[in-house]
PDB file of N, CA, C and O in Angstrom:
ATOM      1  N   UNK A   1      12.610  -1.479  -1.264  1.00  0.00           N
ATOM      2  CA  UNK A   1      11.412  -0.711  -1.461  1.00  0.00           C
ATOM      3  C   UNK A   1      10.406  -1.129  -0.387  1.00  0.00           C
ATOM      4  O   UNK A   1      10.224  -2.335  -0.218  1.00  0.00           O
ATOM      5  N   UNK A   2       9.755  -0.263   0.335  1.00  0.00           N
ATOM      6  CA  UNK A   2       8.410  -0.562   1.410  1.00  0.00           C
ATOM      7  C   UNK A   2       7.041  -0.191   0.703  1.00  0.00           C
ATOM      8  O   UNK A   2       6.868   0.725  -0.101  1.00  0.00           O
ATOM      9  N   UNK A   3       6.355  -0.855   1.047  1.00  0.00           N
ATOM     10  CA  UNK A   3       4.910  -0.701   0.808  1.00  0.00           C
ATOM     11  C   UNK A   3       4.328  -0.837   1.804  1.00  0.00           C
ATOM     12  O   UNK A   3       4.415  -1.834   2.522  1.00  0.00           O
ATOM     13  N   UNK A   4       3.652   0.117   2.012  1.00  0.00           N
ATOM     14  CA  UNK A   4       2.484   0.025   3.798  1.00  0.00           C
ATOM     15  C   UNK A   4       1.094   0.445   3.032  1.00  0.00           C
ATOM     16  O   UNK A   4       0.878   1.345   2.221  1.00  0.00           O
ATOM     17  N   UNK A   5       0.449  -0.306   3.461  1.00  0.00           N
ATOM     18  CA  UNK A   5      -0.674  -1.029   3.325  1.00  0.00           C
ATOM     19  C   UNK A   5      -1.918  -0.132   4.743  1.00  0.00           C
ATOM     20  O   UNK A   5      -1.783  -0.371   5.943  1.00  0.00           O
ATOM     21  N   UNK A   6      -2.797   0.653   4.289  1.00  0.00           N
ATOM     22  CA  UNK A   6      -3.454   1.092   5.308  1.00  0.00           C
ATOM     23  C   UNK A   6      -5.114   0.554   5.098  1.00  0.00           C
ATOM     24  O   UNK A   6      -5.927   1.081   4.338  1.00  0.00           O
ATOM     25  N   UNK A   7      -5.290  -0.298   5.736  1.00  0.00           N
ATOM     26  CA  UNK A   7      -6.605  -0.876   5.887  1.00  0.00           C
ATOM     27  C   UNK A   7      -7.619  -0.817   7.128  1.00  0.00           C
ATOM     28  O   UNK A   7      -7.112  -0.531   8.213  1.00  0.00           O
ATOM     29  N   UNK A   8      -8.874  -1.036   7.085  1.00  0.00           N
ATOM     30  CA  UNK A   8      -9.435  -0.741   8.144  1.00  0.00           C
ATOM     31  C   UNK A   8     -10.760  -2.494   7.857  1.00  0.00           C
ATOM     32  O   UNK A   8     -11.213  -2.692   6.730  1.00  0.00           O
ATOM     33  N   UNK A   9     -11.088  -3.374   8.930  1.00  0.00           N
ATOM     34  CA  UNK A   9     -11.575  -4.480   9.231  1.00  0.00           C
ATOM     35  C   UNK A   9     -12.921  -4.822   8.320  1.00  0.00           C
ATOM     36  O   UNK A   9     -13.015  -5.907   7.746  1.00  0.00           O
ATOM     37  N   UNK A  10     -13.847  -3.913   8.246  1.00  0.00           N
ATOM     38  CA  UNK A  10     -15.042  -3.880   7.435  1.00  0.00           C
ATOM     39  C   UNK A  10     -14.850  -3.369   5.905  1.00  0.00           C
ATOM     40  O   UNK A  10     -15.741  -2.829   5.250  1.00  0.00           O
ATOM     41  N   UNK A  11     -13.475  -3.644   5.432  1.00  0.00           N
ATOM     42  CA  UNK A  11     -13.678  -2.597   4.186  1.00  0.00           C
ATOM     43  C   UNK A  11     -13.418  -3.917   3.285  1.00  0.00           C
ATOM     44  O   UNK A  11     -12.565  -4.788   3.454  1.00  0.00           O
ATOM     45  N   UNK A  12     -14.570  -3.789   2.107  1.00  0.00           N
ATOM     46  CA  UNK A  12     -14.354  -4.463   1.149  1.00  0.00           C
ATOM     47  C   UNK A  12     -13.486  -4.549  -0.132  1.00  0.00           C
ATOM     48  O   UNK A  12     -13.275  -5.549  -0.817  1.00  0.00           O
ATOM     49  N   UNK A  13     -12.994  -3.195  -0.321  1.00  0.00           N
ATOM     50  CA  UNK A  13     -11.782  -2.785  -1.285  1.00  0.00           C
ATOM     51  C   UNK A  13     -10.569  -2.778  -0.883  1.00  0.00           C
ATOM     52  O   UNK A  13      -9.629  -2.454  -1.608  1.00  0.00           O
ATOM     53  N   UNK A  14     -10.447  -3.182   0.474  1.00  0.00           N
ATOM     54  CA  UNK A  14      -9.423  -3.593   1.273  1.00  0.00           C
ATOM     55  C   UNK A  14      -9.005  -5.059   0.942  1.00  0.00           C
ATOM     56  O   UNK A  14      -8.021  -5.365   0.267  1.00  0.00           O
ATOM     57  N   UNK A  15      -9.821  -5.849   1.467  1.00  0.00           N
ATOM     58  CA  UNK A  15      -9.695  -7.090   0.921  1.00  0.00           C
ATOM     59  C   UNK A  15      -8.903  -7.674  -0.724  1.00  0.00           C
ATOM     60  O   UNK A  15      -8.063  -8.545  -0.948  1.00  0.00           O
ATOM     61  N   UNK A  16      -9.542  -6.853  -1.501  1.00  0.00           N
ATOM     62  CA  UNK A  16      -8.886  -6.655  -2.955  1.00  0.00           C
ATOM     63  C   UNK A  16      -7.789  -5.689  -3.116  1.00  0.00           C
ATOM     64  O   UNK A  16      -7.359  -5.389  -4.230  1.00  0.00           O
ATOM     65  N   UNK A  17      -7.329  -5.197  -2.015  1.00  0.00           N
ATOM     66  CA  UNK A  17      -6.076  -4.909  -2.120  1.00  0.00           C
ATOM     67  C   UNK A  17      -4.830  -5.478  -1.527  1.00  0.00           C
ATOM     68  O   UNK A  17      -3.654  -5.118  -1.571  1.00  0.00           O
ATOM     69  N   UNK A  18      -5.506  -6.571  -0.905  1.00  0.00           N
ATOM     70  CA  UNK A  18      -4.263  -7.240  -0.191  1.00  0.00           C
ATOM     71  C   UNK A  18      -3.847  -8.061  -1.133  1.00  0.00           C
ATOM     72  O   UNK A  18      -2.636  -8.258  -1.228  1.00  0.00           O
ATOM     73  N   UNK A  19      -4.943  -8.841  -2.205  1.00  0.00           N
ATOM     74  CA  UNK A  19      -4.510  -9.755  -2.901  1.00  0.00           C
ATOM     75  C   UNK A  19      -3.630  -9.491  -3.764  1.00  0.00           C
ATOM     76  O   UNK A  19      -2.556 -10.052  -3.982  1.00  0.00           O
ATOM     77  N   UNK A  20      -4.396  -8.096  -4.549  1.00  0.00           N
ATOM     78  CA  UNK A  20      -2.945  -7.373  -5.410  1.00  0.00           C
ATOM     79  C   UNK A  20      -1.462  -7.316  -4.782  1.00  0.00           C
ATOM     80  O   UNK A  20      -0.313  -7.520  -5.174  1.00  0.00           O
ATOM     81  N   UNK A  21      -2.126  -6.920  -3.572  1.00  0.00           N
ATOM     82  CA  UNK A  21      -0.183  -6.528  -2.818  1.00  0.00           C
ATOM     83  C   UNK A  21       0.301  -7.245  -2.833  1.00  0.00           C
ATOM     84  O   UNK A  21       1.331  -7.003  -3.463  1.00  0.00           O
ATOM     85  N   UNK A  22       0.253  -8.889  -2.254  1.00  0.00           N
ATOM     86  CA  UNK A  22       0.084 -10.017  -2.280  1.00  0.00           C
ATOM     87  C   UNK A  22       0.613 -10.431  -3.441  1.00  0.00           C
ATOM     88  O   UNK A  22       1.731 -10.932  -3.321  1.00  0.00           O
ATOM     89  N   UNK A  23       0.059 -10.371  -4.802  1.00  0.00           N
ATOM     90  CA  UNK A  23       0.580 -11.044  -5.887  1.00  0.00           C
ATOM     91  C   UNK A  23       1.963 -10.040  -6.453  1.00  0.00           C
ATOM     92  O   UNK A  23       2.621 -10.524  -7.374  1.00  0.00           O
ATOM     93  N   UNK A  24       2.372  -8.710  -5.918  1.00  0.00           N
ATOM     94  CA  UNK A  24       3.316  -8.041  -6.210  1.00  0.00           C
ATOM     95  C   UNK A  24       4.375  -8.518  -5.827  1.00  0.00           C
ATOM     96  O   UNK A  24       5.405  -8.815  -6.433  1.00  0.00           O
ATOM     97  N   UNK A  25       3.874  -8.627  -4.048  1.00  0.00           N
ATOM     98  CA  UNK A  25       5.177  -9.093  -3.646  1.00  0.00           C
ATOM     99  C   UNK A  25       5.602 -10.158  -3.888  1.00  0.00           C
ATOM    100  O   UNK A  25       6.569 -10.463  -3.190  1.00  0.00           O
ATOM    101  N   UNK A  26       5.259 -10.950  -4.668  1.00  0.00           N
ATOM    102  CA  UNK A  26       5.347 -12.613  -5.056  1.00  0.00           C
ATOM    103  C   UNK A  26       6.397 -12.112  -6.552  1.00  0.00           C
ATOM    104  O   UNK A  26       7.328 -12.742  -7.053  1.00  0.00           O
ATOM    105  N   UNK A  27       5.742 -10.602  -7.020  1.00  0.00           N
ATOM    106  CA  UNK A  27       6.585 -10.683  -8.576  1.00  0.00           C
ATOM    107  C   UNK A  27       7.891  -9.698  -8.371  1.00  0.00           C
ATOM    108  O   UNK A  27       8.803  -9.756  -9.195  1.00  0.00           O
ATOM    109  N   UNK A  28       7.949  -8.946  -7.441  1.00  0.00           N
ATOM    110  CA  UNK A  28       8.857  -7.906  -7.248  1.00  0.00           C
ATOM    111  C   UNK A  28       9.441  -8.589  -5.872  1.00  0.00           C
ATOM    112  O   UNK A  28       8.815  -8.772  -4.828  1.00  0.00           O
ATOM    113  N   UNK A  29      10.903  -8.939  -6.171  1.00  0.00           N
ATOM    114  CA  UNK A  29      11.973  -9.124  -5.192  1.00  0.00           C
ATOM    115  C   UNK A  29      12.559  -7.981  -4.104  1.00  0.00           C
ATOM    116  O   UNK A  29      12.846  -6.879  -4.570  1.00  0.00           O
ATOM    117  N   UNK A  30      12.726  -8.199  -2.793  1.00  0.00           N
ATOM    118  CA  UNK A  30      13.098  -7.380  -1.737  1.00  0.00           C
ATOM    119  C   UNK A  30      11.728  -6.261  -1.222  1.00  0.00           C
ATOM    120  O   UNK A  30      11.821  -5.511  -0.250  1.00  0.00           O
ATOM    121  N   UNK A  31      10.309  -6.385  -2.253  1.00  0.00           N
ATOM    122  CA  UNK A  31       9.125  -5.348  -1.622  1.00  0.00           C
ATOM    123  C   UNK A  31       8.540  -5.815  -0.220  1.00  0.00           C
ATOM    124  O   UNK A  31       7.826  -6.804  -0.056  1.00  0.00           O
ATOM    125  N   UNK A  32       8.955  -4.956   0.731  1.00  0.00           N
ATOM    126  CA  UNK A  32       8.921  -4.938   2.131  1.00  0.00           C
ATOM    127  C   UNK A  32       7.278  -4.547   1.876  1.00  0.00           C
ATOM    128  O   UNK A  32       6.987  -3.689   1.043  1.00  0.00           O
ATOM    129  N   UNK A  33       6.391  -5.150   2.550  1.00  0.00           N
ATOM    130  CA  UNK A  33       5.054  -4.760   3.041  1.00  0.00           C
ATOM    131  C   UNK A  33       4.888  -4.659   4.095  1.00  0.00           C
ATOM    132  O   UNK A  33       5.539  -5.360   4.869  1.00  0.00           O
ATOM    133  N   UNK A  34       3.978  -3.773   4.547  1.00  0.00           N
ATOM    134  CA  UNK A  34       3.585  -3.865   6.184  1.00  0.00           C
ATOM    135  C   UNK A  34       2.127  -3.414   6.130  1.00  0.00           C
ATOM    136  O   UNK A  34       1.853  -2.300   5.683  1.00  0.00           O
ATOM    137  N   UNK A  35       1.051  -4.368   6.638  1.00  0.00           N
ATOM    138  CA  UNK A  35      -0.287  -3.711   6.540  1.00  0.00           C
ATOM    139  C   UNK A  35      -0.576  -3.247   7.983  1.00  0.00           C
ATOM    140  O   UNK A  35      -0.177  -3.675   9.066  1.00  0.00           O
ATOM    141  N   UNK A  36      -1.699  -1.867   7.525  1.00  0.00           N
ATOM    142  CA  UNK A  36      -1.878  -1.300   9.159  1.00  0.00           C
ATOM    143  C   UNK A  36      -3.240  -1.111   9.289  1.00  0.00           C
ATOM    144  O   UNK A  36      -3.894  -0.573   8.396  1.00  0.00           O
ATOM    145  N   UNK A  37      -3.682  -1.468  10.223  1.00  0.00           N
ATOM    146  CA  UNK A  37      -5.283  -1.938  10.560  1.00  0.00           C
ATOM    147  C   UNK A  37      -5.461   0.130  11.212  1.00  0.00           C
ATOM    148  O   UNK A  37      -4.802   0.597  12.141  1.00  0.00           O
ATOM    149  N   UNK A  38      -6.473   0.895  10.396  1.00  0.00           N
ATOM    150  CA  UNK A  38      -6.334   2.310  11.096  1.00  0.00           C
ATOM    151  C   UNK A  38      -6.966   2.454  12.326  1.00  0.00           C
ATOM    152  O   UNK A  38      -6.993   3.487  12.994  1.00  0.00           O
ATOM    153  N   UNK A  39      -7.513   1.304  12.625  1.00  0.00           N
ATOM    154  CA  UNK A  39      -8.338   1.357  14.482  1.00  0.00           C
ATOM    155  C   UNK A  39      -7.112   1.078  14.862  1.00  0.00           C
ATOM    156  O   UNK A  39      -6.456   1.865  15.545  1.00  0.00           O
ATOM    157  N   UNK A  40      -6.649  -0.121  14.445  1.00  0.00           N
ATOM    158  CA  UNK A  40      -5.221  -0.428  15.902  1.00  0.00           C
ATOM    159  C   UNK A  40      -4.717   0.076  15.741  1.00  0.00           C
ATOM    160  O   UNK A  40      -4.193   0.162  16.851  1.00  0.00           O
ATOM    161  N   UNK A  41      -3.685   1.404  14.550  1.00  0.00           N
ATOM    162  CA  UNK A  41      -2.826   2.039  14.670  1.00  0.00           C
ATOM    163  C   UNK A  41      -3.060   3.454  14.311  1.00  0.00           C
ATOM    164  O   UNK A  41      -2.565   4.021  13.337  1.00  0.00           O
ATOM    165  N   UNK A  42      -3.691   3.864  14.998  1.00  0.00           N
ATOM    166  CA  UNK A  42      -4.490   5.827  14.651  1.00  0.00           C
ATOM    167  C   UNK A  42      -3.241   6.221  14.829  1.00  0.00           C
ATOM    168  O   UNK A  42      -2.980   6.824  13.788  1.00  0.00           O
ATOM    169  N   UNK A  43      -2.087   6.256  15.677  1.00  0.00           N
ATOM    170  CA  UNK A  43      -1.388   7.336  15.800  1.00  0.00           C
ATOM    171  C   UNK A  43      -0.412   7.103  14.332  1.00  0.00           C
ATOM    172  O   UNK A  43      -0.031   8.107  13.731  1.00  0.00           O
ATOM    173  N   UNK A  44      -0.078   5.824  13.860  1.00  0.00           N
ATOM    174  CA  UNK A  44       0.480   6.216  12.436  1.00  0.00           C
ATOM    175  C   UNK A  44      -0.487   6.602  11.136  1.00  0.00           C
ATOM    176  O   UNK A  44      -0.032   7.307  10.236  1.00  0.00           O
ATOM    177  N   UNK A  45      -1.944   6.059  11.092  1.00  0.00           N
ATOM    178  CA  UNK A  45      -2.306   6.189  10.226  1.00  0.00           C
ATOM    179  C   UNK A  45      -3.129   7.845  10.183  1.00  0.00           C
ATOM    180  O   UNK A  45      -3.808   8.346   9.287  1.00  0.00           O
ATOM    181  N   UNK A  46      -2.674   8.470  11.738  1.00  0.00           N
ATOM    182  CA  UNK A  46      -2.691  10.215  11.440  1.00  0.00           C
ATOM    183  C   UNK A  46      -2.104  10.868  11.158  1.00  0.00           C
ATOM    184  O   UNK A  46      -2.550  11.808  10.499  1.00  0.00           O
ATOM    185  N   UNK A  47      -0.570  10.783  11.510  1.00  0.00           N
ATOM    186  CA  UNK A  47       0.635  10.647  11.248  1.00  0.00           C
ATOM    187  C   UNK A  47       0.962  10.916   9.574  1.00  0.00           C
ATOM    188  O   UNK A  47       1.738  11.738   9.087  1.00  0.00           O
ATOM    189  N   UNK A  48       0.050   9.881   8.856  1.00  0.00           N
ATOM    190  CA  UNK A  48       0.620   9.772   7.302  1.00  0.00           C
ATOM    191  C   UNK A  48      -0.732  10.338   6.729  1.00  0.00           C
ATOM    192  O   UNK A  48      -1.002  10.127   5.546  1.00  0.00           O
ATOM    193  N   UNK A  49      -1.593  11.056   7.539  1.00  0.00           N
ATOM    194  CA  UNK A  49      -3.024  11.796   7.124  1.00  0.00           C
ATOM    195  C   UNK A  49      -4.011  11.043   6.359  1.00  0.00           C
ATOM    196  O   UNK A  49      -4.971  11.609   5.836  1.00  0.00           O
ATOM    197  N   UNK A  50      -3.820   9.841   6.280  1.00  0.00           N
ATOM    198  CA  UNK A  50      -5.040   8.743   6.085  1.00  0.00           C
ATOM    199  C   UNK A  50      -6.196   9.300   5.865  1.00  0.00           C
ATOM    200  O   UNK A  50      -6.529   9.999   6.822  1.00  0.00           O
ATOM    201  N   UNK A  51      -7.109   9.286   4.831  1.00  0.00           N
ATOM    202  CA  UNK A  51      -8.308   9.768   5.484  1.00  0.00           C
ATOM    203  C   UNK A  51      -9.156   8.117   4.467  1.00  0.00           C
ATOM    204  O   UNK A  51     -10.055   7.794   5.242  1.00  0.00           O
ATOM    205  N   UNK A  52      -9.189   7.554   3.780  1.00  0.00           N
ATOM    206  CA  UNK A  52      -9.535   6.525   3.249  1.00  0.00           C
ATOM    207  C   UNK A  52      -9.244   4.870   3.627  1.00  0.00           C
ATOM    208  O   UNK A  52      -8.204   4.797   4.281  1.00  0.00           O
ATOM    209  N   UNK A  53      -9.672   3.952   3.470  1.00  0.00           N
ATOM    210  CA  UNK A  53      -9.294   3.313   2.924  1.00  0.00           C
ATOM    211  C   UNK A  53      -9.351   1.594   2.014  1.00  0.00           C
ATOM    212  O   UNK A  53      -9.869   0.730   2.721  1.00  0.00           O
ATOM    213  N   UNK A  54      -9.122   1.349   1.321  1.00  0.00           N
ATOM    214  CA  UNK A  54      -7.669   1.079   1.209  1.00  0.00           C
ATOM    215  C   UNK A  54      -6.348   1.865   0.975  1.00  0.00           C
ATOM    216  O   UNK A  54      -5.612   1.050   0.419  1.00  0.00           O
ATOM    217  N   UNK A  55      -5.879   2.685   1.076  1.00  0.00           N
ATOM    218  CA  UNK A  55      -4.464   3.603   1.093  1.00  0.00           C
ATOM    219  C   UNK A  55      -3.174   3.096   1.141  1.00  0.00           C
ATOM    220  O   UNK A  55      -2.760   2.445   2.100  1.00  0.00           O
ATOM    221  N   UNK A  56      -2.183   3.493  -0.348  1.00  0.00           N
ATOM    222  CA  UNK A  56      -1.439   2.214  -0.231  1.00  0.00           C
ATOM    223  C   UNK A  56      -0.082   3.760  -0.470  1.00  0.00           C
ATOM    224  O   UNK A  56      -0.150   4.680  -1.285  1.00  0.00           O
ATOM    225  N   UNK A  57       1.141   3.458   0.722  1.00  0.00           N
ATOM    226  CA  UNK A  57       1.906   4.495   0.654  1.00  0.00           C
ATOM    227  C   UNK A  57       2.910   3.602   0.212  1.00  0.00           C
ATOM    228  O   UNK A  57       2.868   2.411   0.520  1.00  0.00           O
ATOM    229  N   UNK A  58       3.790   4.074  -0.471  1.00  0.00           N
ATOM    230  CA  UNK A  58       5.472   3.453  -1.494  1.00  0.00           C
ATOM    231  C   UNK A  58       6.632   4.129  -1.169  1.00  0.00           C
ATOM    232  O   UNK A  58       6.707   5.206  -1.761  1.00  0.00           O
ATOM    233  N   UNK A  59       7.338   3.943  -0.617  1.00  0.00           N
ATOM    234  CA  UNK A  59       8.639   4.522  -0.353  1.00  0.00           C
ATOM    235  C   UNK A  59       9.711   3.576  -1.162  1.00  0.00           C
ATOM    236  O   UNK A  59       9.666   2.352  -1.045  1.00  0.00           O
ATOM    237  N   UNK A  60      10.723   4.266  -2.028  1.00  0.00           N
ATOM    238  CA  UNK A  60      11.528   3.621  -2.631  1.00  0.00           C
ATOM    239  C   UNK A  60      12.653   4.542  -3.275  1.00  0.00           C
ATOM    240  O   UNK A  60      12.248   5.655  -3.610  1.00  0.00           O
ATOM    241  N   UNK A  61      13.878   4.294  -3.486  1.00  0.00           N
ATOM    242  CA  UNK A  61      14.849   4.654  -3.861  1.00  0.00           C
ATOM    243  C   UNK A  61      14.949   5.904  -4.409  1.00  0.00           C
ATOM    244  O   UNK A  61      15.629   6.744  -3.821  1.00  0.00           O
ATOM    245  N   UNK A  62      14.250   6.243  -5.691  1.00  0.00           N
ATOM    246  CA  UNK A  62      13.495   7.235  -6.296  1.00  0.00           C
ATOM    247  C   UNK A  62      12.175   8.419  -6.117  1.00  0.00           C
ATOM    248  O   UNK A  62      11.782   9.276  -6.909  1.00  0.00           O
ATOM    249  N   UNK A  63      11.660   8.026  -4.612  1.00  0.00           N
ATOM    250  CA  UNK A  63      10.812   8.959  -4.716  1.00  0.00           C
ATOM    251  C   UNK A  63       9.738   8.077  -3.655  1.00  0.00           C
ATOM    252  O   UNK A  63      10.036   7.081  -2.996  1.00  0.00           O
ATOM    253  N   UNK A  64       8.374   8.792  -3.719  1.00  0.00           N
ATOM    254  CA  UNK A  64       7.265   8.079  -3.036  1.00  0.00           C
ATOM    255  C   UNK A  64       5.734   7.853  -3.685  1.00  0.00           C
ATOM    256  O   UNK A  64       5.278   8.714  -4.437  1.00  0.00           O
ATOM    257  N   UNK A  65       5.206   7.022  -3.458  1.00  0.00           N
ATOM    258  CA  UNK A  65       3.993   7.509  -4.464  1.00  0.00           C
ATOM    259  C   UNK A  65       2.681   6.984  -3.088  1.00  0.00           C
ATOM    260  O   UNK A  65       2.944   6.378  -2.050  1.00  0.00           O
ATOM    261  N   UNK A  66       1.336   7.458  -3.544  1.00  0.00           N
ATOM    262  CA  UNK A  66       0.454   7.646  -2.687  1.00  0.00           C
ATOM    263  C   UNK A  66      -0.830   7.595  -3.084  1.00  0.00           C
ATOM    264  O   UNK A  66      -1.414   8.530  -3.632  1.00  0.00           O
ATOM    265  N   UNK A  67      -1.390   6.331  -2.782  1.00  0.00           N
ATOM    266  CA  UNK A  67      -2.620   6.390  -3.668  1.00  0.00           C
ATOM    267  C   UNK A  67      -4.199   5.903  -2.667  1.00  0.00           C
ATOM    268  O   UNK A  67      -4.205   5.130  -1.708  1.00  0.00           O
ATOM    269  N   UNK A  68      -5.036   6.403  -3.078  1.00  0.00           N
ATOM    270  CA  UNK A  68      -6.329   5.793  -2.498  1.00  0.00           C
ATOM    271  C   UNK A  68      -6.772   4.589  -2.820  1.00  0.00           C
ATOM    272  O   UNK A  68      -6.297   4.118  -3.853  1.00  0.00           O
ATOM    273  N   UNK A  69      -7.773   3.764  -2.065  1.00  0.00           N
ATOM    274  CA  UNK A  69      -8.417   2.710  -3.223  1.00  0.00           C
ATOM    275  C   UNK A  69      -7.786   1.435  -3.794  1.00  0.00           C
ATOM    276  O   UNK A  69      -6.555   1.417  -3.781  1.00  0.00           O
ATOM    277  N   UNK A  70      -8.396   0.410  -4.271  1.00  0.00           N
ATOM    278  CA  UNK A  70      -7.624  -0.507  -4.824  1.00  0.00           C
ATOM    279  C   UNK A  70      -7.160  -0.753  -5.628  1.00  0.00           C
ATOM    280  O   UNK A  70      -8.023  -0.873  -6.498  1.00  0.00           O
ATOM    281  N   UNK A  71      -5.519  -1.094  -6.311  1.00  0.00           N
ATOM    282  CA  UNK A  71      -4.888  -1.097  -7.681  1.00  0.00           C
ATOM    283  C   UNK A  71      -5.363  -2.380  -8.437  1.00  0.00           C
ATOM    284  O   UNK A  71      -5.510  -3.449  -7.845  1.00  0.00           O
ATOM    285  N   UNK A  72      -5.548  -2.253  -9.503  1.00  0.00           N
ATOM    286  CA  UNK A  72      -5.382  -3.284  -9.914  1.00  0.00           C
ATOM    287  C   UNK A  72      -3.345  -3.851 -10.225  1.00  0.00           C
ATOM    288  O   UNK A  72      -2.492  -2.964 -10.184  1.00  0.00           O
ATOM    289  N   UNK A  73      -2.986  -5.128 -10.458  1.00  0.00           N
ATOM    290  CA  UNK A  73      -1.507  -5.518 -10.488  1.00  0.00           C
ATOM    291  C   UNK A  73      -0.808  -4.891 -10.996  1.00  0.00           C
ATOM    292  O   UNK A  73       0.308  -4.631 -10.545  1.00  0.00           O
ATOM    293  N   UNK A  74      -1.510  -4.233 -12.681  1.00  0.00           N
ATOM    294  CA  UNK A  74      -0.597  -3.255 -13.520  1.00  0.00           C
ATOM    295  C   UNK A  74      -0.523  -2.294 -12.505  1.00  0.00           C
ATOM    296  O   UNK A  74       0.623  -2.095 -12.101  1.00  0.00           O
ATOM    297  N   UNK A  75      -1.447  -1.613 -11.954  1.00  0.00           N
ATOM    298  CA  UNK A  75      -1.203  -0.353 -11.566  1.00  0.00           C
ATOM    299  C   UNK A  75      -0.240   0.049 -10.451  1.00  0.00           C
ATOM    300  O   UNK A  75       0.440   1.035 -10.167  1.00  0.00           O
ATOM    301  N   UNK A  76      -0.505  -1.230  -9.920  1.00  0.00           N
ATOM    302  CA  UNK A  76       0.600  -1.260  -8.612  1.00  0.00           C
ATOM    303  C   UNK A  76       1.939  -1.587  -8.712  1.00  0.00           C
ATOM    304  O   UNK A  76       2.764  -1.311  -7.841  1.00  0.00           O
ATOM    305  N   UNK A  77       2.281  -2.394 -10.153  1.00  0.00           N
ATOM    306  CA  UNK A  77       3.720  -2.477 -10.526  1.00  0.00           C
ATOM    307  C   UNK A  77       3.896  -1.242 -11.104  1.00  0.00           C
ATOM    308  O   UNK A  77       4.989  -0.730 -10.862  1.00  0.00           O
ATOM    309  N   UNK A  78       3.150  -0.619 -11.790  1.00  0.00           N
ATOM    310  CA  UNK A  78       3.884   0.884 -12.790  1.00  0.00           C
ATOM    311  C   UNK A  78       4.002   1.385 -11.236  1.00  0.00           C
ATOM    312  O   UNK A  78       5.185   1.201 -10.947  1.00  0.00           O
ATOM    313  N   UNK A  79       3.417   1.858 -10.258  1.00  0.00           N
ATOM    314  CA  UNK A  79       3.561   2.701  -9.053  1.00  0.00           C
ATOM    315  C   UNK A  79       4.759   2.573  -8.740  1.00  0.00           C
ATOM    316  O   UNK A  79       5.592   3.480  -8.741  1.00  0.00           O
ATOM    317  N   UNK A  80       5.009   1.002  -8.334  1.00  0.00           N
ATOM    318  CA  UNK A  80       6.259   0.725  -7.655  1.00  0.00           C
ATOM    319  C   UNK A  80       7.864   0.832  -9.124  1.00  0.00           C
ATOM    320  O   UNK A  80       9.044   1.181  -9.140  1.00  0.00           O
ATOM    321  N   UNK A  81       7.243   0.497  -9.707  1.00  0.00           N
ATOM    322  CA  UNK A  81       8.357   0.918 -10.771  1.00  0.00           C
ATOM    323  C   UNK A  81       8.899   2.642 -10.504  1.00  0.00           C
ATOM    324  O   UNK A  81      10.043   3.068 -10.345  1.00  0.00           O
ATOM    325  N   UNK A  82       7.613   3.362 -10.533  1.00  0.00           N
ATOM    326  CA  UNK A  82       7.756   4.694 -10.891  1.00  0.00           C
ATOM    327  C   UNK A  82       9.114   5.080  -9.430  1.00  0.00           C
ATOM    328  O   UNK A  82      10.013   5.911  -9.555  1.00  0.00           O
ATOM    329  N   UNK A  83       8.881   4.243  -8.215  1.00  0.00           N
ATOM    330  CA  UNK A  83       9.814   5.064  -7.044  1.00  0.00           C
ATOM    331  C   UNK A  83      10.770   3.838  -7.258  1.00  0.00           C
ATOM    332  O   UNK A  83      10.946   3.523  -6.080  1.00  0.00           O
ATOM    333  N   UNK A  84      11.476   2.973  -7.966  1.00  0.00           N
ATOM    334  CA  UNK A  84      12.190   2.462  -7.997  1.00  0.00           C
ATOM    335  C   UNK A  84      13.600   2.885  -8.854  1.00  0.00           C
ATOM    336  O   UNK A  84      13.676   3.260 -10.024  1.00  0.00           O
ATOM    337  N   UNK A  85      14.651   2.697  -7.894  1.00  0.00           N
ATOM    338  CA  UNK A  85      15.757   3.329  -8.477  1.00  0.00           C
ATOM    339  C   UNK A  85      16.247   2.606 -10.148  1.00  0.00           C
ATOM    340  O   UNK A  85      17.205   3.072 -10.765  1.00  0.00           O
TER     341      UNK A  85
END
């Protein structure tokens, strides 16, 4: 399962979303993360139509999910549950 992580340097709900991601990937085995700063990487984070963030995209076995803003842990395990085979 991947999780990409779209953040931008001044954002404060960013910050609180790394920690969540952070404590996921500590509880969920094989969750690939990748965080993307949207100044250093405009051409992917136009690419995946970004317009926020924190913006957290899920690709997994089952499907994809796509959310704005910061999860709290439940919310980000039901997410990743939901595209998990």
């Amino acid at each position: 399962m991947k999780l990409t992580l779209f953040t931008s340097a001044f954002c404060a709900p960013c910050h609180a979303a790394r920690a969540t991601v952070a404590q996921a990937q500590e509880l969920v085995p094989g969750l690939e993360v990748t965080e993307l700063d949207v100044a250093a990487h405009t051409a992917e984070a136009e690419a995946a139509d970004i317009r926020s963030t924190p913006t957290l995209v899920i690709e997994g076995d089952a499907g994809s999910f796509r959310a704005a803003g910061a999860p709290s842990l439940n919310q980000l395990l039901r997410a990743l549950a939901s595209v998990s085979a």
